[in-house]
C-alpha positions as a LaTeX table, in Angstrom:
\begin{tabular}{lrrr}
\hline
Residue & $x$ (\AA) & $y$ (\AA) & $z$ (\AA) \\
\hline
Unk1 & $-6.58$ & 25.44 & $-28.35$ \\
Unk2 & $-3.17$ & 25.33 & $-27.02$ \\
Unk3 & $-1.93$ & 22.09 & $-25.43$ \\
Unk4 & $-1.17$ & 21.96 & $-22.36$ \\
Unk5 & $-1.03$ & 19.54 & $-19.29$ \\
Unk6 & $-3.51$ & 16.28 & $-19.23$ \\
Unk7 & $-4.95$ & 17.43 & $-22.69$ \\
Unk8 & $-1.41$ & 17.53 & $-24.13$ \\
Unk9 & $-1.15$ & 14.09 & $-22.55$ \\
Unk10 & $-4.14$ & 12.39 & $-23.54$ \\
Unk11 & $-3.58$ & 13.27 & $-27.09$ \\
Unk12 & $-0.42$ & 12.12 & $-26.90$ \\
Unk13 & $-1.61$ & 8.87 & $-25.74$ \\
Unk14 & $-4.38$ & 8.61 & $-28.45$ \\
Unk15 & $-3.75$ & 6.15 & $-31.46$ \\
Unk16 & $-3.47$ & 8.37 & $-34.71$ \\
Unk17 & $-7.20$ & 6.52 & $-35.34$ \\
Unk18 & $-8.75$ & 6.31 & $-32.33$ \\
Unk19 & $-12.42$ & 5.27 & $-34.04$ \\
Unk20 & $-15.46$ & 6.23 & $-31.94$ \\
Unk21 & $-14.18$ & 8.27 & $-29.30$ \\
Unk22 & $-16.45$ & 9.16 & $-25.44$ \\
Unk23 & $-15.18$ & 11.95 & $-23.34$ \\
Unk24 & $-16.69$ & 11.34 & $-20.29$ \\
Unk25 & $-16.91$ & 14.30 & $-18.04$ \\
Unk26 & $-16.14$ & 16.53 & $-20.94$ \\
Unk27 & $-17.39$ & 20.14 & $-19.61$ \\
Unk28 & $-17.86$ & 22.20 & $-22.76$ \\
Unk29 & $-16.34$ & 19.93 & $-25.00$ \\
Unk30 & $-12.96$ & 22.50 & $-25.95$ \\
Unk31 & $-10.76$ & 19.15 & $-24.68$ \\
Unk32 & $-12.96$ & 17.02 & $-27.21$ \\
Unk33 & $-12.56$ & 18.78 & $-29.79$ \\
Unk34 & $-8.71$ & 18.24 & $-29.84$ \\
Unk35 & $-9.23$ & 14.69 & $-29.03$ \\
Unk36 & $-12.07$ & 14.29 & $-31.94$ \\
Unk37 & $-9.24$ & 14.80 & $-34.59$ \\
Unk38 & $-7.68$ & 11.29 & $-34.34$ \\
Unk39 & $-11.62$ & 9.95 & $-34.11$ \\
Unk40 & $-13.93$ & 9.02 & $-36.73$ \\
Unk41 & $-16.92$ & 9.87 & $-34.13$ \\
Unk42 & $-16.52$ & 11.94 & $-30.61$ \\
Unk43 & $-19.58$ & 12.49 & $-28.33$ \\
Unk44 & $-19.20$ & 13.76 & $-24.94$ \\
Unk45 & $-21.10$ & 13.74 & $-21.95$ \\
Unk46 & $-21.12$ & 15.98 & $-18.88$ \\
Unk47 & $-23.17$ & 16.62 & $-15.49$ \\
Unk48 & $-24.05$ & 20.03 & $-15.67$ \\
Unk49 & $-26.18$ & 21.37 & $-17.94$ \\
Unk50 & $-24.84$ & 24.93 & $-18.51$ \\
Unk51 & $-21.80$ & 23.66 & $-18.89$ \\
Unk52 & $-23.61$ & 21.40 & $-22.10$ \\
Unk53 & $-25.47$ & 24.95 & $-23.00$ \\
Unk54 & $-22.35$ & 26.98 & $-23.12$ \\
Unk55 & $-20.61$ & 24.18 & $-25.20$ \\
Unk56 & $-23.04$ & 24.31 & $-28.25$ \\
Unk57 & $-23.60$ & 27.40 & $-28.47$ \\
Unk58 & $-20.14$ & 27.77 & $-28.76$ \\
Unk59 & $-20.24$ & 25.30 & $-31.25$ \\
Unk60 & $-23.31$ & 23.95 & $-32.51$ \\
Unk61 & $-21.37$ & 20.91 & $-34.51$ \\
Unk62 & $-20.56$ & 19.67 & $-31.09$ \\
Unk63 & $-22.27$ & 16.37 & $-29.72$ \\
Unk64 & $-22.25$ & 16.94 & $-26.00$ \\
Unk65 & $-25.13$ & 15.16 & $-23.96$ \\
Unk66 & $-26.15$ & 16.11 & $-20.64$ \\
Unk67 & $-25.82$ & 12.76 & $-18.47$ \\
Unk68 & $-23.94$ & 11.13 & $-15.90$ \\
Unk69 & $-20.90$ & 8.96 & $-16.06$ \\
Unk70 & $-22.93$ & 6.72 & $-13.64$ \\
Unk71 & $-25.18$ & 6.00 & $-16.08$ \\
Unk72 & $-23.80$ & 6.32 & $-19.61$ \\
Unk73 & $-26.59$ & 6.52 & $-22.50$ \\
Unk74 & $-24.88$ & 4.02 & $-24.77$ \\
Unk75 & $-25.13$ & 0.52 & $-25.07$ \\
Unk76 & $-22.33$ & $-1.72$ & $-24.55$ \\
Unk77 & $-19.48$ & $-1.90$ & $-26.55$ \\
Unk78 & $-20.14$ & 1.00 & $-28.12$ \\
Unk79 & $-16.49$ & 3.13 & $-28.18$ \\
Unk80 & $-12.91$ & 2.21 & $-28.84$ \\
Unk81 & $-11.76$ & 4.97 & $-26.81$ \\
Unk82 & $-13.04$ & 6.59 & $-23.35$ \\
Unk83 & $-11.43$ & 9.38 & $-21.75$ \\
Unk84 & $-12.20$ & 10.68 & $-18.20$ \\
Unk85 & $-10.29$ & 13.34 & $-17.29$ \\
Unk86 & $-9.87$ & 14.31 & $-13.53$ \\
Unk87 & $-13.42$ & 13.49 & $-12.98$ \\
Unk88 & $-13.14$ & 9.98 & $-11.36$ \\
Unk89 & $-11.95$ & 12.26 & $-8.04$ \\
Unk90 & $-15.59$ & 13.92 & $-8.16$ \\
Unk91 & $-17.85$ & 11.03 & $-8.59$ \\
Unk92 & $-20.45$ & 9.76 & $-6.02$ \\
Unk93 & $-19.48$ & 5.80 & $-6.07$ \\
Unk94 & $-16.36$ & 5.46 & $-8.21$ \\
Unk95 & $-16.69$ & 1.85 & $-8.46$ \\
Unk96 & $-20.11$ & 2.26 & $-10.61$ \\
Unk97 & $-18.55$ & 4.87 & $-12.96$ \\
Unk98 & $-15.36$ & 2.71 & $-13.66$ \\
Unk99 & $-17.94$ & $-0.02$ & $-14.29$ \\
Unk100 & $-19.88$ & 2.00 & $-16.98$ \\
Unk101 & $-16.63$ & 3.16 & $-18.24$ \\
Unk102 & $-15.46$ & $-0.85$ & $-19.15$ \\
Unk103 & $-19.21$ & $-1.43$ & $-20.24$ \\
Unk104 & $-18.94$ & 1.09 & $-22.81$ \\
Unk105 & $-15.83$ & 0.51 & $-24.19$ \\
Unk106 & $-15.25$ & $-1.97$ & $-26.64$ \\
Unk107 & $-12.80$ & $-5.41$ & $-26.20$ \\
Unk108 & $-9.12$ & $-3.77$ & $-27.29$ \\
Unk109 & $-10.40$ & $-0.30$ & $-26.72$ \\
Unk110 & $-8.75$ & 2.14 & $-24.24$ \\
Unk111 & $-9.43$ & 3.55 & $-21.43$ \\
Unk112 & $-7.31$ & 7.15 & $-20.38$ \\
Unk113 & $-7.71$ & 8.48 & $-17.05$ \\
Unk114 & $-6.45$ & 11.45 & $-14.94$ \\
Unk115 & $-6.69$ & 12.70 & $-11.79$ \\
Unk116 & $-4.90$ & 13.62 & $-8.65$ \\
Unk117 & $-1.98$ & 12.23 & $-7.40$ \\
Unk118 & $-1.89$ & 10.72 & $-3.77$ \\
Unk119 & 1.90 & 12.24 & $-3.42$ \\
Unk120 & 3.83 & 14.19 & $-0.62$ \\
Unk121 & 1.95 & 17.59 & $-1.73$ \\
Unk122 & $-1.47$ & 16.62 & $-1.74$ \\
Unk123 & $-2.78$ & 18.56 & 1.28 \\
Unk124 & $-1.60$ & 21.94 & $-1.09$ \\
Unk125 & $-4.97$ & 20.84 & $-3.29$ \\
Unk126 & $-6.80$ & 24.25 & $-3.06$ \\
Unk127 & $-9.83$ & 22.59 & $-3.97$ \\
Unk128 & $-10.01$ & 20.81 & $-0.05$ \\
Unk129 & $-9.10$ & 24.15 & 1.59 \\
Unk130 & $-12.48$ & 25.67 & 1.91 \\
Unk131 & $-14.13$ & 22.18 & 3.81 \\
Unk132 & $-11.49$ & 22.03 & 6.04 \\
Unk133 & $-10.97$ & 25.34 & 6.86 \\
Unk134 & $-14.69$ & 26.07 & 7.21 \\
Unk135 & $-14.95$ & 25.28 & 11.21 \\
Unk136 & $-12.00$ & 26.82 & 11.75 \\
Unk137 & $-12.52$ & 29.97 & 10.11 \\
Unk138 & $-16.23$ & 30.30 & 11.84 \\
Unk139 & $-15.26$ & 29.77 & 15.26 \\
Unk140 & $-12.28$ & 32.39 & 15.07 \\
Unk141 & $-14.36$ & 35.19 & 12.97 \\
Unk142 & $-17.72$ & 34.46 & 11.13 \\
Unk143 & $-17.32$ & 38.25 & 9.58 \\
Unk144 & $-14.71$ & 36.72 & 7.76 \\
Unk145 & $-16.22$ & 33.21 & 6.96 \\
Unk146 & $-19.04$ & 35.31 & 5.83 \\
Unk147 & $-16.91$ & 37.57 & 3.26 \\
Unk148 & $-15.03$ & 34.84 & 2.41 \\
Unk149 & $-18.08$ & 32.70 & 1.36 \\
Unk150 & $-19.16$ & 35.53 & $-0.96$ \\
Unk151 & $-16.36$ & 34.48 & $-3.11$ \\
Unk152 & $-15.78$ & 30.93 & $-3.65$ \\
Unk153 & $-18.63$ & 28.57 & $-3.87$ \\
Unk154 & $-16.88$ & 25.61 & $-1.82$ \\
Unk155 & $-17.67$ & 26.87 & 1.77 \\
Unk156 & $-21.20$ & 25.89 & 2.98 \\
Unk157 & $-23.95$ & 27.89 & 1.94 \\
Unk158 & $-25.53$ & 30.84 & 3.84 \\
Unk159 & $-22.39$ & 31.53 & 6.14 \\
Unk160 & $-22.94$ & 28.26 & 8.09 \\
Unk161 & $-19.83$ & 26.18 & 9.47 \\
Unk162 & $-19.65$ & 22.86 & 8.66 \\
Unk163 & $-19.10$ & 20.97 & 5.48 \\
Unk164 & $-18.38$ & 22.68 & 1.90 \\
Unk165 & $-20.79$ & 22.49 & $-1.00$ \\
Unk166 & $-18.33$ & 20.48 & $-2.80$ \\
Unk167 & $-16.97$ & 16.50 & $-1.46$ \\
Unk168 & $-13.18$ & 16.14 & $-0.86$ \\
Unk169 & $-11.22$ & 16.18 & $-3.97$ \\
Unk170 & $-10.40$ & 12.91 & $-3.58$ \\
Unk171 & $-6.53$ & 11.76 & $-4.56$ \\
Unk172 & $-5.03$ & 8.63 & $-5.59$ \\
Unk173 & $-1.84$ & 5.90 & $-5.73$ \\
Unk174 & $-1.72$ & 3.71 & $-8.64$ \\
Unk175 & $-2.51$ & 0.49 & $-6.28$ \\
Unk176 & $-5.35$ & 2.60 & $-5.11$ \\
Unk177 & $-6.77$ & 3.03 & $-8.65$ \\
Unk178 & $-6.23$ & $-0.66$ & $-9.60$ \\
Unk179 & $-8.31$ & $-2.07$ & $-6.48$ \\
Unk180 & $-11.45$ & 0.70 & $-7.39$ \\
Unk181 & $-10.83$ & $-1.42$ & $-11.15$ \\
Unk182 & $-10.84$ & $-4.88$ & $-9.63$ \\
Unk183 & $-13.83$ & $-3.88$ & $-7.46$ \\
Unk184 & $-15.85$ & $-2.61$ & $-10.85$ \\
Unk185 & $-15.28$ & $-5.50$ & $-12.55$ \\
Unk186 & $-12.09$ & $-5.04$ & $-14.70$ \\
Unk187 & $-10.38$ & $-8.17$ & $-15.74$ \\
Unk188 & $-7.03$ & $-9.01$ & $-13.80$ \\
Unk189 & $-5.15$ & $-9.04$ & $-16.79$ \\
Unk190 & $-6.36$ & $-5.92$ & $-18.02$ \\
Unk191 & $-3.76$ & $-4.26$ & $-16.49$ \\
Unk192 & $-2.89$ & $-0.39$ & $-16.60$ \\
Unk193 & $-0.35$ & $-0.30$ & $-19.29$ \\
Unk194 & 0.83 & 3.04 & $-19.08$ \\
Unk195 & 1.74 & 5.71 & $-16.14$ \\
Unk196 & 2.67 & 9.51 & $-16.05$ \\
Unk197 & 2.91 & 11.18 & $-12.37$ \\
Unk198 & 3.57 & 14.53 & $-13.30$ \\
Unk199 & 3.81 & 17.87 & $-12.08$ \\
Unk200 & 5.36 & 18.33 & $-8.69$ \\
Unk201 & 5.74 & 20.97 & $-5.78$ \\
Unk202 & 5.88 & 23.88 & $-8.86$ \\
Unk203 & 2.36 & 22.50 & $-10.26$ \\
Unk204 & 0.94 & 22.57 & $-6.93$ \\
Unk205 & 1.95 & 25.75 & $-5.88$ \\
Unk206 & 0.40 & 27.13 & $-9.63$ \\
Unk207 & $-2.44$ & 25.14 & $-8.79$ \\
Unk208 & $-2.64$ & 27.56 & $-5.81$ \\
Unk209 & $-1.82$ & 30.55 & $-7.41$ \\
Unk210 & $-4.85$ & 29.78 & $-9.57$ \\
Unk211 & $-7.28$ & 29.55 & $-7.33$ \\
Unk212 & $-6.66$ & 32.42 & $-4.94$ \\
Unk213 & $-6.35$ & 34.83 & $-7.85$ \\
Unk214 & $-9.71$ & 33.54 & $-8.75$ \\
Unk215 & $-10.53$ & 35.46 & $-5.53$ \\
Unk216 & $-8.52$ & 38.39 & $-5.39$ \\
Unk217 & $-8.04$ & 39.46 & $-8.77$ \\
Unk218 & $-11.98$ & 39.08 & $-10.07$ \\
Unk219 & $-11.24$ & 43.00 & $-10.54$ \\
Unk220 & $-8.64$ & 43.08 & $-11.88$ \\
Unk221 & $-9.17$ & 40.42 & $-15.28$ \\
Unk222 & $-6.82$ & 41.86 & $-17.54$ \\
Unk223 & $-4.02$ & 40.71 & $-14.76$ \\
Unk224 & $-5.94$ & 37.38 & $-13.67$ \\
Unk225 & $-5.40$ & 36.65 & $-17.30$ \\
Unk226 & $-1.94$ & 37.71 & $-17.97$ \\
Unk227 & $-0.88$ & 35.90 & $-14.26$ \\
Unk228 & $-2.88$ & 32.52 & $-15.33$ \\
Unk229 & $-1.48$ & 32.28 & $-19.20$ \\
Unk230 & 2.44 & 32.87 & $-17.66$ \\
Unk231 & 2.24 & 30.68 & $-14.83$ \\
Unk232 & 0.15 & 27.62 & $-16.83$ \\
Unk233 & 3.62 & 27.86 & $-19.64$ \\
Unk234 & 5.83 & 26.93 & $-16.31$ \\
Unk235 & 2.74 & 24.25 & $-15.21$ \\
Unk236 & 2.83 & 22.63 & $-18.33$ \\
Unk237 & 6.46 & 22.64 & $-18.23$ \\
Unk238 & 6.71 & 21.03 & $-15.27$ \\
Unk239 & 3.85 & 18.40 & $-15.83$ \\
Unk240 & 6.13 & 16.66 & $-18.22$ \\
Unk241 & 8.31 & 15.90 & $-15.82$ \\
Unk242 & 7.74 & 12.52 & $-13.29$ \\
Unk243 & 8.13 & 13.50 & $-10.18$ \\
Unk244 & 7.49 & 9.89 & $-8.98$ \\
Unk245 & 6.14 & 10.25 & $-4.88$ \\
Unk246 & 6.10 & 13.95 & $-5.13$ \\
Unk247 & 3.65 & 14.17 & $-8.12$ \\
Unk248 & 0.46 & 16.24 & $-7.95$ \\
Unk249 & $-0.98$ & 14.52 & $-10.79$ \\
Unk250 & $-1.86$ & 10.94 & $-12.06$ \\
Unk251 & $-2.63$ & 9.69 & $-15.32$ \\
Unk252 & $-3.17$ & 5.73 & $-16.93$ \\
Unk253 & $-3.84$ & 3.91 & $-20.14$ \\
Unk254 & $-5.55$ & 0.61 & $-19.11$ \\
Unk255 & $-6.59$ & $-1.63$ & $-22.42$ \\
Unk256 & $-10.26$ & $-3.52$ & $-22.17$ \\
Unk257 & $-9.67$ & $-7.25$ & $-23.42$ \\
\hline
\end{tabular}
């Protein structure tokens, strides 16, 4: 698996032993698996269970779990390192999962988070298109609502206007991030030790690029491929580089005392 963007960055963050490892919100475990190399144990959980099917039979050595980062089935203390990765944005009640997330992890372990940067590009998050858009688009032509729906699974189901399927895709400032903390319980002192804000107007606009070739080029997969493997080099390239304000993505290091 090539590096690239947050995975790059969380394994760069990693200690070269990182002991019992959790990746919490791990999809089909292809992120773990780079992380499980500085661990002695990895385990991951995720929501959705096809995405846990798909994993192991991809790779039966796996240990994925199908359970919810609001209720983590492991007892306390049980990791030295948790990483979340731009799942935190997705969650029902935040506060709960960063809760679970300190419960887990054990006193000097590390906690490594991503996800969206509250910056000056945030409204070009594709993801948030579809619910706001969805009125709009109905009241002007609800031919086109309806052959739009067909293709993405974020407008609301059944051609009706309204909300999407999926919640906003939430986005956050680093003082935003350290009051959900406070609020779930994290010490005062254990303070976020590290930032990257990465990935700027460039990053955005390829996040675009990737999501409305997800809709226009579904015949065309050769191309999809060939546009999403060029454009995610100049992503990646551009993720290393801190935009500060005008960063589309947000990552911290927080240490558990």
């Amino acid at each position: 698996m090539k590096l690239r963007d947050r995975v790059w960055l969380i394994d760069s963050w990693l200690p070269s032993s990182a002991g019992r490892l959790l990746d919490a919100g791990c999809a089909r475990g292809e992120a773990m698996k780079v992380y499980a190399r500085r661990a002695t144990y990895a385990v991951g959980i995720e929501l959705d269970p096809d995405e846990v099917a798909a994993g192991l039979q991809s790779d039966p050595a796996l240990e994925l779990r199908h359970a919810s980062c609001e209720a983590i089935p492991f007892p306390d203390c049980s990791f030295d390192a948790v990483v979340c990765a731009d799942v935190i944005e997705h969650v029902h009640n935040e506060v709960h999962v960063l809760a679970e997330l300190r419960r887990v992890l054990a006193p000097g372990g590390l906690l490594i988070l991503t996800m969206p940067h509250r910056g000056w590009f945030d409204l070009l998050d594709p993801v948030n298109y579809p619910r706001r858009i969805a009125p709009v688009l109905w009241g002007l032509s609800p031919r086109l609502y309806n052959a739009l729906e067909k293709r993405t699974q974020d407008l609301a189901p059944e051609g009706r206007p309204g909300p999407a399927r999926q919640a906003e895709h939430r986005h956050y400032r680093v003082q935003e991030l350290e009051a959900l903390l406070e609020h779930a319980g994290w010490d005062l002192d254990e303070a976020v030790e590290r930032v990257s804000r990465g990935g700027g107007l460039p990053y955005a606009l390829w996040s675009n690029v990737v999501y409305f070739s997800s809709l226009g080029l579904r015949r065309y997969p050769r191309l999809q491929r060939w546009v999403r493997a060029w454009g995610g080099e100049l992503a990646h390239l551009d993720y290393r580089i801190n935009w500060g304000r005008a960063s589309f993505n947000l990552a911290v290091l927080i240490r558990r005392l």
